[in-house]
PQR file of N, CA, C, O and H, with PARSE charges and radii, in Angstrom:
ATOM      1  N   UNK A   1    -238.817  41.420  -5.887 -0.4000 1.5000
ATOM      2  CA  UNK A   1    -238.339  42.087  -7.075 -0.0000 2.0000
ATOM      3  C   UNK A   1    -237.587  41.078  -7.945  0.5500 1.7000
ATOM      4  O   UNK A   1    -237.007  40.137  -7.403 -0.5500 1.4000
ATOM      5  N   UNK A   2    -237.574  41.256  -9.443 -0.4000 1.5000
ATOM      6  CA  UNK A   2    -237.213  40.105 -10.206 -0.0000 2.0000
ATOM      7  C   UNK A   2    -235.781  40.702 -10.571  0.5500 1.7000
ATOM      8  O   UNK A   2    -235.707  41.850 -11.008 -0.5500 1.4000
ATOM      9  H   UNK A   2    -238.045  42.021  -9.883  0.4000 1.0000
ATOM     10  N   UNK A   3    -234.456  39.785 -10.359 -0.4000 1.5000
ATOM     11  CA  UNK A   3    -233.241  40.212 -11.381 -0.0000 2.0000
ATOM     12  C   UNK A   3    -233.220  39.882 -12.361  0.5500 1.7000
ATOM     13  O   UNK A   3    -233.043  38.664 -12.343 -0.5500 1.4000
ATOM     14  H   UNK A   3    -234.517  38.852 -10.004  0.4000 1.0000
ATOM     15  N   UNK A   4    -233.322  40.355 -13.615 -0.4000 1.5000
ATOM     16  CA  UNK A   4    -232.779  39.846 -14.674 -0.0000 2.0000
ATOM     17  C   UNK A   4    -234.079  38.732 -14.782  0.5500 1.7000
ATOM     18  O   UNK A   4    -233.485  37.678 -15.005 -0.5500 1.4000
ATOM     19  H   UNK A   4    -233.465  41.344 -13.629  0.4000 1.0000
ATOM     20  N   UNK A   5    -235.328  38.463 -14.745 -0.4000 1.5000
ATOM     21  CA  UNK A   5    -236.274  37.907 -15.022 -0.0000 2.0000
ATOM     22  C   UNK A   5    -236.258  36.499 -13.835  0.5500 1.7000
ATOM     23  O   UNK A   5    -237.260  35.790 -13.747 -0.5500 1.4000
ATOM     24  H   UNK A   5    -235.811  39.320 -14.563  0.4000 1.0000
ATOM     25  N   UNK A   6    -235.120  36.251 -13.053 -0.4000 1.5000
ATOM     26  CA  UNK A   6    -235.297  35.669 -11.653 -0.0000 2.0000
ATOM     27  C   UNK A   6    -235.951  35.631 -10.600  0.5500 1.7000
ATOM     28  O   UNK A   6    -235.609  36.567  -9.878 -0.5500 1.4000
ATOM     29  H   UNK A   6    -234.306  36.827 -13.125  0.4000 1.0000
ATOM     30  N   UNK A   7    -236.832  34.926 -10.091 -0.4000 1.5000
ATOM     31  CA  UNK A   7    -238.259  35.107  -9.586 -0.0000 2.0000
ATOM     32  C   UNK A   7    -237.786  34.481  -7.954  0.5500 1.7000
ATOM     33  O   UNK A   7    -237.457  33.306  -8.120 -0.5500 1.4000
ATOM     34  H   UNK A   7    -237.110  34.166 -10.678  0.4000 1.0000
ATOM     35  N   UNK A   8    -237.714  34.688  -7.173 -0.4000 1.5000
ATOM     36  CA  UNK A   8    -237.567  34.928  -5.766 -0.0000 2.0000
ATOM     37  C   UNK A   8    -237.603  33.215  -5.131  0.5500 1.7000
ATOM     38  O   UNK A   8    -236.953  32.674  -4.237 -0.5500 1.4000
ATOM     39  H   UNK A   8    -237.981  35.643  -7.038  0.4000 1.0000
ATOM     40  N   UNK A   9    -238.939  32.582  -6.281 -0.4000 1.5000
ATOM     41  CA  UNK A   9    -239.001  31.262  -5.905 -0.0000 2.0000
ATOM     42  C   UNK A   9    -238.534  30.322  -6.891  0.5500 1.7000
ATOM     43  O   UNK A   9    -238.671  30.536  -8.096 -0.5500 1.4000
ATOM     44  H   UNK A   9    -239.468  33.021  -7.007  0.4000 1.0000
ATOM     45  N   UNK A  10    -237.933  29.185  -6.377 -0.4000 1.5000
ATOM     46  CA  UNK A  10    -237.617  28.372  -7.768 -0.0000 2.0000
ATOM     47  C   UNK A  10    -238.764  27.429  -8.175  0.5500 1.7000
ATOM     48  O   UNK A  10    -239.708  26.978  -7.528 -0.5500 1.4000
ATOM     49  H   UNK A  10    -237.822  29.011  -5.398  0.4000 1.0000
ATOM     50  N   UNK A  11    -238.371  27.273  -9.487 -0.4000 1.5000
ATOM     51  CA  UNK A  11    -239.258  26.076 -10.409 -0.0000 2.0000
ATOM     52  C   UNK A  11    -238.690  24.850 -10.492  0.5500 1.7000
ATOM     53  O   UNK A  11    -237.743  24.708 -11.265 -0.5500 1.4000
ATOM     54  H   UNK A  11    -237.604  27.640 -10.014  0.4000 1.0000
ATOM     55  N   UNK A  12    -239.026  24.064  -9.939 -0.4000 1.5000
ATOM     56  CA  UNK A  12    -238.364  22.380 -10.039 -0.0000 2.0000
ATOM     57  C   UNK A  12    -238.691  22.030 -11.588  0.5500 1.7000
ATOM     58  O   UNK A  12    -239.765  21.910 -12.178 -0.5500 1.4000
ATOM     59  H   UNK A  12    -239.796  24.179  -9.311  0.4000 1.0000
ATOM     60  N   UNK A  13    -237.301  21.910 -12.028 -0.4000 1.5000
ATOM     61  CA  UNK A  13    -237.105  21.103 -13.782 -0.0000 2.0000
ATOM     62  C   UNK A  13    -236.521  20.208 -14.049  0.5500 1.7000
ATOM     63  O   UNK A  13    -236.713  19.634 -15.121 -0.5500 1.4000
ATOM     64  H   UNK A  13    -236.429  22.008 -11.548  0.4000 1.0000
ATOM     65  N   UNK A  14    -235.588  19.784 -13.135 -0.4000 1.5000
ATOM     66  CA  UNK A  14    -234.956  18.366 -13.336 -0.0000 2.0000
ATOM     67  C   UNK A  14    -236.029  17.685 -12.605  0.5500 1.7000
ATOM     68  O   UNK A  14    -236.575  16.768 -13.219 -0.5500 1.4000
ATOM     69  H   UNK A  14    -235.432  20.250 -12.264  0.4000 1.0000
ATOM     70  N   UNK A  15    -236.470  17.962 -11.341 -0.4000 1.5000
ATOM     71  CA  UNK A  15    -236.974  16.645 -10.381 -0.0000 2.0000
ATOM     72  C   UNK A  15    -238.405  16.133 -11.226  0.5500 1.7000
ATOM     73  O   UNK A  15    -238.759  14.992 -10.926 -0.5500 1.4000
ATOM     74  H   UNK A  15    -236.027  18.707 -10.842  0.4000 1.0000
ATOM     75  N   UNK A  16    -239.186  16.788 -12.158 -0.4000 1.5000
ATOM     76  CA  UNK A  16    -240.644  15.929 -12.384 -0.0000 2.0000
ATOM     77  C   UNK A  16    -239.740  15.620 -14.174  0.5500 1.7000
ATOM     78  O   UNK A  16    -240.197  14.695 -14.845 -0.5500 1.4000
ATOM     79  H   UNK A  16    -238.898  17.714 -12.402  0.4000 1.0000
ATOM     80  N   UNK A  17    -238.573  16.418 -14.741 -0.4000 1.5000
ATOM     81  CA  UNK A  17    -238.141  16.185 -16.317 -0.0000 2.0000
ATOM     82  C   UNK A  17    -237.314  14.614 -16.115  0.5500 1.7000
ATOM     83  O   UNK A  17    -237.058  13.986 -17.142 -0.5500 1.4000
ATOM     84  H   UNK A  17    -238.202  17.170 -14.196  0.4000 1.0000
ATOM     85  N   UNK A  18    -236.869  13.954 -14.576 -0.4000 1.5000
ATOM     86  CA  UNK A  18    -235.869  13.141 -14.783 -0.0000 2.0000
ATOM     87  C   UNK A  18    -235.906  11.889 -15.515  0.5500 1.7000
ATOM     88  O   UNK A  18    -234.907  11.296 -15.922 -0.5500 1.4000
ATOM     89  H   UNK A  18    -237.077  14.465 -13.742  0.4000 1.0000
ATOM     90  N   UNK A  19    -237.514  11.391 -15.712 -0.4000 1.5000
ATOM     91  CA  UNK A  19    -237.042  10.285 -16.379 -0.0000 2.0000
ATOM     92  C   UNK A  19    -237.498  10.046 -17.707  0.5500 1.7000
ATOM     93  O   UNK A  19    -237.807   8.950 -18.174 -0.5500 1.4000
ATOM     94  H   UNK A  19    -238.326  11.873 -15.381  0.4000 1.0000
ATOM     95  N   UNK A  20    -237.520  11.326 -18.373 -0.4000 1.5000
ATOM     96  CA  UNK A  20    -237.670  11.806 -20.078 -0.0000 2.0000
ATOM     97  C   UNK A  20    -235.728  11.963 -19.849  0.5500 1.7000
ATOM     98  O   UNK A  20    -235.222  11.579 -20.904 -0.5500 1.4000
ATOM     99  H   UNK A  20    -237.269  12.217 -17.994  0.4000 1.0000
ATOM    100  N   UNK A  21    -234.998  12.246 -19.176 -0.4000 1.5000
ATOM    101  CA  UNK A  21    -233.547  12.447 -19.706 -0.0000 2.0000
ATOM    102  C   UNK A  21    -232.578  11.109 -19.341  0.5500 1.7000
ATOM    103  O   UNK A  21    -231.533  10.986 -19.979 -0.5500 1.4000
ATOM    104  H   UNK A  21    -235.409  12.558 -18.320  0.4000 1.0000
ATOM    105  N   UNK A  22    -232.890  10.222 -18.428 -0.4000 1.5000
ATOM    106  CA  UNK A  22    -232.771   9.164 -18.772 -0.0000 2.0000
ATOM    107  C   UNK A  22    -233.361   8.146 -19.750  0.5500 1.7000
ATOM    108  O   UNK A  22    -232.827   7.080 -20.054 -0.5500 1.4000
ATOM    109  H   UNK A  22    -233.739  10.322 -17.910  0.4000 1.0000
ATOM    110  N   UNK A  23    -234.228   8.489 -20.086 -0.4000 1.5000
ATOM    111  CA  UNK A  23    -234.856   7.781 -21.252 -0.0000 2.0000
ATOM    112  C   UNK A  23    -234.814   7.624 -22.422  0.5500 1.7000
ATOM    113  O   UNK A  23    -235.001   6.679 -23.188 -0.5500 1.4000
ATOM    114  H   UNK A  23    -234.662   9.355 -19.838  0.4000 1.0000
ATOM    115  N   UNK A  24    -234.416   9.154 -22.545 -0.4000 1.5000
ATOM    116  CA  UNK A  24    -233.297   9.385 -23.807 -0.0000 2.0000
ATOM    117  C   UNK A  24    -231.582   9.235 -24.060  0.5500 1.7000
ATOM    118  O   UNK A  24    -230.790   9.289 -25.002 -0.5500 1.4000
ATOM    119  H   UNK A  24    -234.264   9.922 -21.923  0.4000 1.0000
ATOM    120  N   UNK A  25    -231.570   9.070 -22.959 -0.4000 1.5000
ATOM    121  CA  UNK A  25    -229.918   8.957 -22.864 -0.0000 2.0000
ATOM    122  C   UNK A  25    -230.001   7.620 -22.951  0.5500 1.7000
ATOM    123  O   UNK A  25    -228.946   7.315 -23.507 -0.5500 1.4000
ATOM    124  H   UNK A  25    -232.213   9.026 -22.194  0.4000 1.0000
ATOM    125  N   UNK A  26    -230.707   6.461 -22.710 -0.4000 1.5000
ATOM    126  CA  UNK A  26    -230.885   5.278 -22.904 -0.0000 2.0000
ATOM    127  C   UNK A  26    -231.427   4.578 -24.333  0.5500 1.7000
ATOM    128  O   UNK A  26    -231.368   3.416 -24.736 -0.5500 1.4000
ATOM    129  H   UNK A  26    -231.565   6.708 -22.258  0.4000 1.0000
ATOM    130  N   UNK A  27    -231.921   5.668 -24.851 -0.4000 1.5000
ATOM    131  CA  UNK A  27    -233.152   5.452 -26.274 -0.0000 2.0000
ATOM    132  C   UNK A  27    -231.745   5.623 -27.279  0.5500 1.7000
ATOM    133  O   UNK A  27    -231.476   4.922 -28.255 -0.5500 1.4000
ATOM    134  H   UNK A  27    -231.969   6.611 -24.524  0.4000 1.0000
ATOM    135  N   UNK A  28    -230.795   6.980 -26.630 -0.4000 1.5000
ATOM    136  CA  UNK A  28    -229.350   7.052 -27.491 -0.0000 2.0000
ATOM    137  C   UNK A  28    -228.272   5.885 -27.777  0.5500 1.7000
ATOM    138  O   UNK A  28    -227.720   5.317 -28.720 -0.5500 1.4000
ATOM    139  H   UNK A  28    -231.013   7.549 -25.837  0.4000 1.0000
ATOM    140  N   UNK A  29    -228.317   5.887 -26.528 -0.4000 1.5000
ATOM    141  CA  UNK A  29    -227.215   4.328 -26.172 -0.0000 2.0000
ATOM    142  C   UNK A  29    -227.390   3.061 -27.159  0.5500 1.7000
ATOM    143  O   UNK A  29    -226.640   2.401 -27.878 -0.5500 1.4000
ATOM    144  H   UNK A  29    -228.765   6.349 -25.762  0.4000 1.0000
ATOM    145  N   UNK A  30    -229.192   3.057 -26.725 -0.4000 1.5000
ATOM    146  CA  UNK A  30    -229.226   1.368 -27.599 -0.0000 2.0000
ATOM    147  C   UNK A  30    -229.220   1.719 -29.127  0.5500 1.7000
ATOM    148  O   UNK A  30    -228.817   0.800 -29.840 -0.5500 1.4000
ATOM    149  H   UNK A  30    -229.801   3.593 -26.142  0.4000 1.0000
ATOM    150  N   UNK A  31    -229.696   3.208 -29.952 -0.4000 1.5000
ATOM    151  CA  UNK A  31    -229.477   2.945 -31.342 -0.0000 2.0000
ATOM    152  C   UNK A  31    -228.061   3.113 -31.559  0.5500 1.7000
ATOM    153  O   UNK A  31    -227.789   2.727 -32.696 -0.5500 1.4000
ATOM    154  H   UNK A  31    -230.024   3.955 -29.373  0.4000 1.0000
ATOM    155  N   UNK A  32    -227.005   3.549 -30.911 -0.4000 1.5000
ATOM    156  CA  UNK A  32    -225.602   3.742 -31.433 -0.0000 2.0000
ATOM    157  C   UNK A  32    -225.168   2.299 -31.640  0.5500 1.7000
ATOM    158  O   UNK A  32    -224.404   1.926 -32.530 -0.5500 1.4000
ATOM    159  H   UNK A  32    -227.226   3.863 -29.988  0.4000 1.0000
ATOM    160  N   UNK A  33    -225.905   1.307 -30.455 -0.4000 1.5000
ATOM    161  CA  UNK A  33    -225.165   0.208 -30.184 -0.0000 2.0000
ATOM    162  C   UNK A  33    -226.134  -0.852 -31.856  0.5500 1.7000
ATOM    163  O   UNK A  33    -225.717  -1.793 -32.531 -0.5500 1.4000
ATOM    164  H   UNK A  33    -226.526   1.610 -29.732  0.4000 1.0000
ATOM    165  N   UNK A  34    -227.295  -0.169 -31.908 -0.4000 1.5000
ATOM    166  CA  UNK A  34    -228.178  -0.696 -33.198 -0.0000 2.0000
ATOM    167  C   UNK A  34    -227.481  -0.434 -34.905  0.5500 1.7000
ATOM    168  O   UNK A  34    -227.491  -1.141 -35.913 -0.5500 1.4000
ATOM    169  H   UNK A  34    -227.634   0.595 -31.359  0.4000 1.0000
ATOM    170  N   UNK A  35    -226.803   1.195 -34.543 -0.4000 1.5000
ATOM    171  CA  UNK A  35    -226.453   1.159 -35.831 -0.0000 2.0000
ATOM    172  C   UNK A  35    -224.741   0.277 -35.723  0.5500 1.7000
ATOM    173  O   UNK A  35    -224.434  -0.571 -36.561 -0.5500 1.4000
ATOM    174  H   UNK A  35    -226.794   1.769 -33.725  0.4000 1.0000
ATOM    175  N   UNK A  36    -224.024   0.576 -34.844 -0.4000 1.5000
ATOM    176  CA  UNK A  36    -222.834  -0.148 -34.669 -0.0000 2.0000
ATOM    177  C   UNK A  36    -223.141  -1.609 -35.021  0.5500 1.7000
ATOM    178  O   UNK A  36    -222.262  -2.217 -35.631 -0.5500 1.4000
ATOM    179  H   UNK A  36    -224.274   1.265 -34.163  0.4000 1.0000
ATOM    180  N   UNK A  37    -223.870  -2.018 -34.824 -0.4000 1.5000
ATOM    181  CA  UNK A  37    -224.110  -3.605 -35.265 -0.0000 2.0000
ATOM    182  C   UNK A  37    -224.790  -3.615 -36.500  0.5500 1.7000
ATOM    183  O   UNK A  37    -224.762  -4.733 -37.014 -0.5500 1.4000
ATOM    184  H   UNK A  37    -224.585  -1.523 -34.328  0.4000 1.0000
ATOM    185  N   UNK A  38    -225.394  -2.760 -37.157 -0.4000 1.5000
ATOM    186  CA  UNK A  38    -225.562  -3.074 -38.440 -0.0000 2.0000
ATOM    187  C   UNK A  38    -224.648  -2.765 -39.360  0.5500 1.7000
ATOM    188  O   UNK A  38    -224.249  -3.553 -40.217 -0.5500 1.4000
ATOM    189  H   UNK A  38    -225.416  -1.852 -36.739  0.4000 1.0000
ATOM    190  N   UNK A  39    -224.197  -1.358 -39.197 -0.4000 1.5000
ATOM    191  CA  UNK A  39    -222.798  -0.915 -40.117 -0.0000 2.0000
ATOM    192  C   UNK A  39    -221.824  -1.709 -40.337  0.5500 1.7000
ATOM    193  O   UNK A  39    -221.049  -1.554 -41.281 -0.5500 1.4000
ATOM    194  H   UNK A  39    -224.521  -0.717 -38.501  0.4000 1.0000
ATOM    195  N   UNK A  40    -221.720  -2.990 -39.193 -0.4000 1.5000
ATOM    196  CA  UNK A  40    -220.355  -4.088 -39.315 -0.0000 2.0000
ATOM    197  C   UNK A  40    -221.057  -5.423 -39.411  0.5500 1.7000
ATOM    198  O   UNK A  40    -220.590  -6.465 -38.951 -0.5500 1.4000
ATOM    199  H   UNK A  40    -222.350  -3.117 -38.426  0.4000 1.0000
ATOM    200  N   UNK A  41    -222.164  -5.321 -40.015 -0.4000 1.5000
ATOM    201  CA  UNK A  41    -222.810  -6.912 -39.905 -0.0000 2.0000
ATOM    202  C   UNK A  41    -222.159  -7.314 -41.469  0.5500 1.7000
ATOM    203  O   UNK A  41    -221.721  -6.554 -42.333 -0.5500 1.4000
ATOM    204  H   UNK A  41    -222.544  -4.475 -40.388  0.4000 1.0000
ATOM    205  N   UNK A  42    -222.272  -8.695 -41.469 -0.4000 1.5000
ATOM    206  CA  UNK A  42    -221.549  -9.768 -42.889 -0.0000 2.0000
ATOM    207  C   UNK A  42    -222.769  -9.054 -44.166  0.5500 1.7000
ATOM    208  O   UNK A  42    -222.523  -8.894 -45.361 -0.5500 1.4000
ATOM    209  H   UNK A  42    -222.628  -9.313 -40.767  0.4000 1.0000
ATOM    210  N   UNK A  43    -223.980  -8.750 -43.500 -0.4000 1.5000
ATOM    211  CA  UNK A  43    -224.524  -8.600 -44.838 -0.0000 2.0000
ATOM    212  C   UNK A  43    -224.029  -7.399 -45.771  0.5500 1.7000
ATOM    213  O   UNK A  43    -223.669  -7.415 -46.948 -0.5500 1.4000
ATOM    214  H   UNK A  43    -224.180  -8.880 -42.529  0.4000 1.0000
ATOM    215  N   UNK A  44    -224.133  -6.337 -44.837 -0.4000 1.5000
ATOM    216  CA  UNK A  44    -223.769  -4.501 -45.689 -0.0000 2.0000
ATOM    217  C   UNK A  44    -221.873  -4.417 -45.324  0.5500 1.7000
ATOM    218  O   UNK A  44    -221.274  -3.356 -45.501 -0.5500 1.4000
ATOM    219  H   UNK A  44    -224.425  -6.324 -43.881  0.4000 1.0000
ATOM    220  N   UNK A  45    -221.297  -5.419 -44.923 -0.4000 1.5000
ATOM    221  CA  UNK A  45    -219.904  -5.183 -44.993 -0.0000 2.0000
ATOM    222  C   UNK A  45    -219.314  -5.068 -46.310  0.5500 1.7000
ATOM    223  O   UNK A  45    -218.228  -4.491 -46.353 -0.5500 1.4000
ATOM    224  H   UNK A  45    -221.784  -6.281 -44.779  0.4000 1.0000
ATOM    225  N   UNK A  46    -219.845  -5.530 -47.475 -0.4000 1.5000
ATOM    226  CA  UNK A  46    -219.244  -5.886 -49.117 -0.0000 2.0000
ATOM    227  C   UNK A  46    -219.958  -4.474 -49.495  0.5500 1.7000
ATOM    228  O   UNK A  46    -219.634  -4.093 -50.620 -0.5500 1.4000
ATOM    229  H   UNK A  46    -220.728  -5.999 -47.440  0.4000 1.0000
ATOM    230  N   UNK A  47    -220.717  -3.746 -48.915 -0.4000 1.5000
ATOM    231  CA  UNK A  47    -221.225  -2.646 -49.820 -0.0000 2.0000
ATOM    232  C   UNK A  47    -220.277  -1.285 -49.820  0.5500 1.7000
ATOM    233  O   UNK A  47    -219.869  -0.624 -48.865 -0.5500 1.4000
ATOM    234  H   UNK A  47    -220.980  -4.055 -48.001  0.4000 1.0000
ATOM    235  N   UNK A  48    -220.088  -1.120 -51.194 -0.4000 1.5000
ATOM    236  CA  UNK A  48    -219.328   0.406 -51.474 -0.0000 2.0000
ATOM    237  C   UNK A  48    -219.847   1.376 -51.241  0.5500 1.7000
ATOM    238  O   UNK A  48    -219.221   2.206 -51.900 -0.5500 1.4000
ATOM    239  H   UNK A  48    -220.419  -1.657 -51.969  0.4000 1.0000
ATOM    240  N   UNK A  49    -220.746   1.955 -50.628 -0.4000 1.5000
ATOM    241  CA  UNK A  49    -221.390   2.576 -49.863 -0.0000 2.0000
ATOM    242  C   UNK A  49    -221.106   2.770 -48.221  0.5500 1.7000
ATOM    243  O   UNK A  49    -221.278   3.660 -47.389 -0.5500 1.4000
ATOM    244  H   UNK A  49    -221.254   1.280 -50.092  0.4000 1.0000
ATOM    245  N   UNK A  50    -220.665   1.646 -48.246 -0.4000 1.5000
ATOM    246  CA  UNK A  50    -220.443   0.981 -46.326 -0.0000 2.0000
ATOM    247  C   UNK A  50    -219.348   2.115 -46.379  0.5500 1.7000
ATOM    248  O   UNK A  50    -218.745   2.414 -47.410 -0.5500 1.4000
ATOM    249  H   UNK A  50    -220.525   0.923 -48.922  0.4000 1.0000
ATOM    250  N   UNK A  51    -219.140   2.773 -45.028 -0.4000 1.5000
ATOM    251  CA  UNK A  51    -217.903   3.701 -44.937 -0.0000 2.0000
ATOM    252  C   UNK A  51    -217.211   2.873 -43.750  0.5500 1.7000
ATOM    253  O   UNK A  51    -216.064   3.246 -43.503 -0.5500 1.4000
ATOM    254  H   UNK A  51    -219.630   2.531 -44.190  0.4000 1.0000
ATOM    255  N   UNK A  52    -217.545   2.154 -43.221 -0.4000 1.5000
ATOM    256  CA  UNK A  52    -217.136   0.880 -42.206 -0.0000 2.0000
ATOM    257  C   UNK A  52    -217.360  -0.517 -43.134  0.5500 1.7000
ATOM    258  O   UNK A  52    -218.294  -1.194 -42.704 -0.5500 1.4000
ATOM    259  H   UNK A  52    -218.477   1.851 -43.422  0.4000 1.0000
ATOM    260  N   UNK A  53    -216.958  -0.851 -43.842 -0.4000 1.5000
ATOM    261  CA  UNK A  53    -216.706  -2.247 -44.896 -0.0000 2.0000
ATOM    262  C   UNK A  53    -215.720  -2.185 -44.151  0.5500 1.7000
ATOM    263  O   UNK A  53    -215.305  -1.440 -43.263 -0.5500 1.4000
ATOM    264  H   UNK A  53    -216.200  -0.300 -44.191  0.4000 1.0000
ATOM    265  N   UNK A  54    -215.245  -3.579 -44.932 -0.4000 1.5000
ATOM    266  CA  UNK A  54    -214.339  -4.323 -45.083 -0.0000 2.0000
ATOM    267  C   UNK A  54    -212.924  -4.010 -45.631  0.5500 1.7000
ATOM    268  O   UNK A  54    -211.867  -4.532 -45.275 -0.5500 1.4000
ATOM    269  H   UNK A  54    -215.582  -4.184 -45.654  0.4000 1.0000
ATOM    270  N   UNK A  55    -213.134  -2.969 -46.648 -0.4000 1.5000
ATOM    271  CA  UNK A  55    -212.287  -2.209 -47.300 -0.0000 2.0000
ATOM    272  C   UNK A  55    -211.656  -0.740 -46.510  0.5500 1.7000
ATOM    273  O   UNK A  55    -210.849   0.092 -46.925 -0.5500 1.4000
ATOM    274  H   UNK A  55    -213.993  -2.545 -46.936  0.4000 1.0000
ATOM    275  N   UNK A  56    -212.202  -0.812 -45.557 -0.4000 1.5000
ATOM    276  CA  UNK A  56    -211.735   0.445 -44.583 -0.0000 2.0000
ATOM    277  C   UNK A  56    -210.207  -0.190 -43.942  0.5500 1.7000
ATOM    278  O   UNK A  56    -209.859  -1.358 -43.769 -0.5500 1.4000
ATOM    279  H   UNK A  56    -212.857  -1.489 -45.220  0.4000 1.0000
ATOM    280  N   UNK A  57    -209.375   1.299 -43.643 -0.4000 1.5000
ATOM    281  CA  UNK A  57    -208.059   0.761 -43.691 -0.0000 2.0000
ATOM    282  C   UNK A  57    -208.351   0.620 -42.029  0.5500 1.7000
ATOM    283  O   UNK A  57    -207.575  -0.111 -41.413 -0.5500 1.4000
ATOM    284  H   UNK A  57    -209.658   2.248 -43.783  0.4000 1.0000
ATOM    285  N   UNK A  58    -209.557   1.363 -41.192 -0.4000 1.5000
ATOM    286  CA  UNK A  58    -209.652   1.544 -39.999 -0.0000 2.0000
ATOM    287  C   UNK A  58    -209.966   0.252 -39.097  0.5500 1.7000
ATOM    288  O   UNK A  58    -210.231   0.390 -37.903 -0.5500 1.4000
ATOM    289  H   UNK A  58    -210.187   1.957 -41.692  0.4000 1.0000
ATOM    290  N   UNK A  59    -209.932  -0.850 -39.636 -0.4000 1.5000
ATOM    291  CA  UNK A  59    -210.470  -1.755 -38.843 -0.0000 2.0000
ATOM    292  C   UNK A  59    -209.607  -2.781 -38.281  0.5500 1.7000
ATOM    293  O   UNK A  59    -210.075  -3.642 -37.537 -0.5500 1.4000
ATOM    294  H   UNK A  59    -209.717  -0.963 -40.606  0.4000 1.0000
TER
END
């Protein structure tokens, strides 16, 4: 009998999903670390646009 649409047997979803969620948690990592290095590179640091310039009181 089903509770609440709970089926007696389970469905494995992490064990065949695991390495699409490391893969993305890794695909995340390296663009934060991609845009972090461009947002503070010498070239787009002079731009008034930049919200991380040079002119930021945050740095």
């Amino acid at each position: 009998m089903a509770f609440l649409g709970f089926r007696a047997y389970s469905t494995p979803i992490l064990k065949p999903l695991w390495p699409f969620f490391a893969s993305s948690a890794i695909v995340y990592y390296m663009l934060a670390k991609i845009q972090y290095a461009g947002v503070r590179s010498p070239e787009f640091a002079k731009d008034p646009k930049n919200p991380y310039g040079m002119s930021s009181p945050f740095l």
